[in-house]
C-alpha positions, -999 to +999 in steps of 0.1 A: +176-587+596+192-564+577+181-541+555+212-545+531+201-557+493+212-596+495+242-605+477+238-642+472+266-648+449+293-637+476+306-659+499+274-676+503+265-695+538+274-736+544+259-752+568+272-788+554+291-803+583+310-824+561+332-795+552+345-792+583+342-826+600+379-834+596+385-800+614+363-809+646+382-841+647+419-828+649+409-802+678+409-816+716+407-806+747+393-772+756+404-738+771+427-743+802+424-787+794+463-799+804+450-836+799+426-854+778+400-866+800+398-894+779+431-909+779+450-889+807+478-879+784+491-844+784+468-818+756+492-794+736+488-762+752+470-751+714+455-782+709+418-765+713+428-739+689+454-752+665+442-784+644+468-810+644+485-827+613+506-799+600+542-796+595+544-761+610+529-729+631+533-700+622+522-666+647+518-635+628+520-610+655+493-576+650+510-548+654+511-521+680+501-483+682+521-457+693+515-418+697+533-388+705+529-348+701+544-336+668+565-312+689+576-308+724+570-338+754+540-351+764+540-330+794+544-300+771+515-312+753+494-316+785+500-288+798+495-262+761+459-280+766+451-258+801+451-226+780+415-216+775+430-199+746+422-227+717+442-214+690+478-221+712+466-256+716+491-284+702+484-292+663+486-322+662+492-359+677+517-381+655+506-417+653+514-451+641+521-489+643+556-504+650+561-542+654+570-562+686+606-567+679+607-529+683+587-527+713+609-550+730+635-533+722+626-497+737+614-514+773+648-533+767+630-566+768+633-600+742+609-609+721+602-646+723+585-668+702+552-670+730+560-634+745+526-618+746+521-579+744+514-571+779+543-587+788+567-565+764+550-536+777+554-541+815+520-541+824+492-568+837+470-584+813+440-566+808+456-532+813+471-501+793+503-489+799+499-452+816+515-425+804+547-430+784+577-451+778+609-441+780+612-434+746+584-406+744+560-428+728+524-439+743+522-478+730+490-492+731+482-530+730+477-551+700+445-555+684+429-590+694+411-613+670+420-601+634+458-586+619+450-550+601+436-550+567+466-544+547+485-576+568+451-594+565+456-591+524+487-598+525+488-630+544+460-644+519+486-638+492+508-658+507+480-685+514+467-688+481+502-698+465+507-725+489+474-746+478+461-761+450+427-746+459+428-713+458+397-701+447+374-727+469+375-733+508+358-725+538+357-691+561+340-690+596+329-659+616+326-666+652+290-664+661+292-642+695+297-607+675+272-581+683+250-580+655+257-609+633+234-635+642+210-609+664+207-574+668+205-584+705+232-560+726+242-537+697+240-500+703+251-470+682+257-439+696+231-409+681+237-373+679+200-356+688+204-315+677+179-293+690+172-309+726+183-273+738+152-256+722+123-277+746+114-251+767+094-259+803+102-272+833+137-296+842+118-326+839+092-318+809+131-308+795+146-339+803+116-359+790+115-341+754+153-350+756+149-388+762+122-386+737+140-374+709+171-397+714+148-425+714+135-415+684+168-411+670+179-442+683+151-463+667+158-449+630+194-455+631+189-496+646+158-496+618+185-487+590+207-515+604+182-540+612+149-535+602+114-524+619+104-553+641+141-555+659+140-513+665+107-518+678+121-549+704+153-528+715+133-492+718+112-518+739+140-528+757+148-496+767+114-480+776+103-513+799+135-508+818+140-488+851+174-479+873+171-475+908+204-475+927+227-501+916+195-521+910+181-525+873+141-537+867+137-555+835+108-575+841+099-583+799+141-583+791+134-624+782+100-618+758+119-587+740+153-607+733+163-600+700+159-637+680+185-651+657+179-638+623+176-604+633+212-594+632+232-588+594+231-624+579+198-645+562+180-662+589+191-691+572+223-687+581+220-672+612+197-700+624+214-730+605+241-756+616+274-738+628+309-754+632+316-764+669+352-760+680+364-765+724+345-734+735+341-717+702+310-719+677+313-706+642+290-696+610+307-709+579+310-694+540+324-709+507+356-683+499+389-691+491+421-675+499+416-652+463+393-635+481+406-621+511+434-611+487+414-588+474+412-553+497+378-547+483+366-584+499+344-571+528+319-553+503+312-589+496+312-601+526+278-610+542+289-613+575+301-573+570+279-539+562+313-523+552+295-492+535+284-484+572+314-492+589+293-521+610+306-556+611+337-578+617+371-575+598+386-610+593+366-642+594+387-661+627+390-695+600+398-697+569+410-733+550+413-740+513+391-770+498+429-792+497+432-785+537+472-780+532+464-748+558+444-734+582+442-702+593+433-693+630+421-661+644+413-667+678+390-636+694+413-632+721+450-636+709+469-607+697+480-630+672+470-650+641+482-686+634+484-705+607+490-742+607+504-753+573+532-768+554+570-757+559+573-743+526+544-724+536+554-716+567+587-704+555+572-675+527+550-665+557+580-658+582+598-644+551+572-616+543+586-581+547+548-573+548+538-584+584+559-597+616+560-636+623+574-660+642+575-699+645+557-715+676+548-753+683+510-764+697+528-766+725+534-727+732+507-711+753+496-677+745+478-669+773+483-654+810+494-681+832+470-676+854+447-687+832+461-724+827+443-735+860+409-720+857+380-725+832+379-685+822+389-665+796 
């Protein structure tokens, strides 16, 4: 685990089903489900995601990015970047984020209440747009799974006026980031200085290379992790050989990285976990107060914020009085919240962050995917 000093006063772990057996029981269905299998009648297109029992959904869209040369075109900028004299090269890039109403608005599209961000920006799902848009700008897609910090804040405001609670409640993580649970499939990318000085042969060369970024490799995992998972992933690496597009990993199963080896307490990474359609989740007492507070992941235990290593917002989030729930689904480019229409309405209200008003019933989603079992 890791080799962070324990902060067991912070958010600490729940493995107490109870807290989150009423949850379980208003989710149905899973992920492409059109009909319970149960009773044949017709699932909410949200209803794996979104509990039922609340007056209202809101969708507080994450913004997008956007970048552009300070001066000139893009083509201008390009093209100042072929002179091999550095000093005439561009100065800078202007960047920033810009809402969907916006977007929409320079590809001369609508924004809808279940438009999704590929759409807005002309492109499939799964791709970046190339090059730029009419406007000058390069837009980038939204980022999936959490809002940005300042909107993340500024939502939990909001949420901690609207319930009685607001110092006690519940947050999950979802359990498949790298790192949480196990250090199994993390890697960090090492700088190794002086590989140029190994003097020899090519190959005795390329050995005192590998050598050294091995080396490298293990201290940085050992400061994350600890000794006995470096030693299983420099393991990993060494019993491991490439030959074609064929990859030989004969002890990959004996060297897995176990649970308990990632950031959190074995007992938490090991310990009952809150099972949602096709989603599994490690649970902490917080309340909204927290995540109000900008300085909450330095008490976070699911993040190692001092090292820039973890998670940003935990996906769930509900107050002890249930009158919300938050919902930050890995994959949307949005974050819902189910809650109360007075609630609702202070959220779509907020100059601080861009929302709109959806049902359970609006997909958000490619279409393709309503017939298959992927994500």
């Amino acid at each position: 685990m890791s080799t962070r000093p324990p902060k067991p006063d912070d958010f600490p772990w729940t493995g107490d089903a109870a807290r989150w057996e009423w949850l379980v029981a208003r989710h149905a269905g899973g992920h492409g489900e059109r009909v319970d299998p149960a009773t044949e009648v017709p699932l909410p297109a949200l209803s794996h995601t979104v509990p039922s029992g609340y007056d209202a959904v809101v969708r507080v869209l994450h913004p997008f990015a956007r970048s552009r040369p300070a001066t000139g075109t893009w083509d201008e900028y390009r093209e100042a970047l072929e002179t091999p004299d550095y000093e005439a090269w561009p100065e800078s890039v202007s960047e920033d984020v810009v809402r969907w109403r916006d977007v929409a608005a320079a590809h001369g599209r609508t924004l809808e209440p279940g438009s999704l961000s590929y759409e807005l920006l002309g492109v499939p799902f799964g791709e970046e747009p190339e090059g730029e848009s009419a406007d000058g700008w390069e837009y980038s897609t939204p980022m999936e799974g959490s809002p940005d910090e300042q909107e993340s804040v500024a939502i939990a405001t909001i949420l901690a006026a609207h319930t009685a609670t607001p110092d006690r409640g519940v947050v999950a993580v979802w359990e498949g980031y790298g790192g949480l649970v196990s250090a199994q499939g993390v890697g960090f990318f090492t700088a190794v200085q002086g590989a140029e000085e190994a003097r020899g042969p090519r190959w005795f060369r390329a050995i005192v290379a590998r050598s050294r970024q091995r080396r490298a490799s293990f201290a940085v995992f050992r400061e994350h992790f600890g000794t006995g998972p470096a030693i299983r992933n420099l393991l990993q690496g060494t019993l491991r050989w490439d030959r074609g597009d064929t990859t030989f990993a004969p002890f990959m199963g004996a060297l897995q990285q176990r649970d308990g080896s990632g950031i959190l307490t074995r007992e938490a990474a090991t310990g009952p976990r809150l099972e949602l359609p096709d989603r599994a989740y490690v649970c902490f007492e917080a309340g909204a107060h927290d995540l109000a507070d900008p300085a909450w992941p330095l008490r976070a235990p699911w993040m190692e914020a001092e090292q820039g290593f973890g998670t940003r917002l935990p996906n769930l989030l509900w107050p002890e009085g249930r009158e919300w729930v938050l919902v930050s689904e890995i994959d949307f480019d949005s974050t819902l919240v189910a809650c109360s229409r007075a609630c609702a309405d202070a959220l779509l209200a907020s100059p601080d962050f861009e929302a709109v008003e959806i049902t359970r019933d609006t997909a958000l989603w490619p279409a393709f995917a309503d017939d298959t079992d992927e994500e």
